[in-house]
Phi, psi and omega in degrees: 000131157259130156210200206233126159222130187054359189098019167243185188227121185254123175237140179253135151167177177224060168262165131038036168251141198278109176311347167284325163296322196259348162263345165305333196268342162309277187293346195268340175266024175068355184246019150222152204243177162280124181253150170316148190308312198301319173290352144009301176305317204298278276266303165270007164293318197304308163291337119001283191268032168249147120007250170268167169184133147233130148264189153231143199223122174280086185060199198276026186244121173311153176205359174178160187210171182203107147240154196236143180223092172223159180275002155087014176245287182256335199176135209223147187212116172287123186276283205234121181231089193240157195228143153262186191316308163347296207247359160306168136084029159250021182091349216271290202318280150008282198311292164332296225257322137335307185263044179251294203291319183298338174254033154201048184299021183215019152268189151297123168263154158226157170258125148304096195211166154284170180303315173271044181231025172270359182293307174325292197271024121244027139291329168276333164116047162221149179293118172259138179265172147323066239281027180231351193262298172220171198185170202244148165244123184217168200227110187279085196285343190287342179281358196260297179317327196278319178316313207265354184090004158271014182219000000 
């Protein structure tokens, strides 16, 4: 599926995304260093083994993403969500996060996110609960790689 927002072309699917768009919009969000060509592949595996996926593309340049991992019944969790700089503050981050939800809208979403991004993300229309009442537990194996030297 395609369609046109602001003049740009938003496509859903986790095919035939060029792992070179997504380490640019990666490293350009801070969250990836340059790694050898051979680890590369993640880049398109990881959407692949996702759920949903949208991107957005200015002509032939990524320029925002959205991906998702859920069991498509109950409750879907957003991995990733990046705009690049350019392109904040037109609405796409919103818009991504809208068409998400529609597809799976009477489930639990959760954002894989830092805080400061909880402000975004109860303009869409999620809950921060009281992180002291409740919370996510997570286990960062890439910080263990790094530890350990492999990233």
């Amino acid at each position: 599926m395609y369609q046109y927002f602001n003049g740009l072309v938003i496509r859903e699917g986790t095919g035939g995304i060029p792992a070179s768009e997504v380490e640019k919009l990666f490293q350009e969000a801070g969250w990836a260093r340059r790694i050898p060509d051979w680890q590369k592949e993640k880049y398109t595996l990881m959407f692949e083994h996702s759920t949903w996926a949208f991107t957005v593309w200015d002509e032939d340049n990524m320029v925002g993403m959205i991906r998702v991992i859920s069991d498509q019944v109950m409750a879907a969790n957003i991995m990733d969500l990046v705009v690049s700089g350019d392109y904040r503050g037109r609405g796409l981050a919103r818009k991504l996060v809208e068409l998400c939800v529609q597809k799976l809208p009477h489930g639990d979403w959760f954002a894989h996110t830092s805080a400061d991004n909880f402000p975004f993300y109860q303009k869409c229309g999620f809950e921060v609960k009281d992180l002291s009442q409740n919370g996510t537990c997570a286990y960062y194996g890439y910080m263990k790689a790094r530890e350990e030297g492999h990233r």
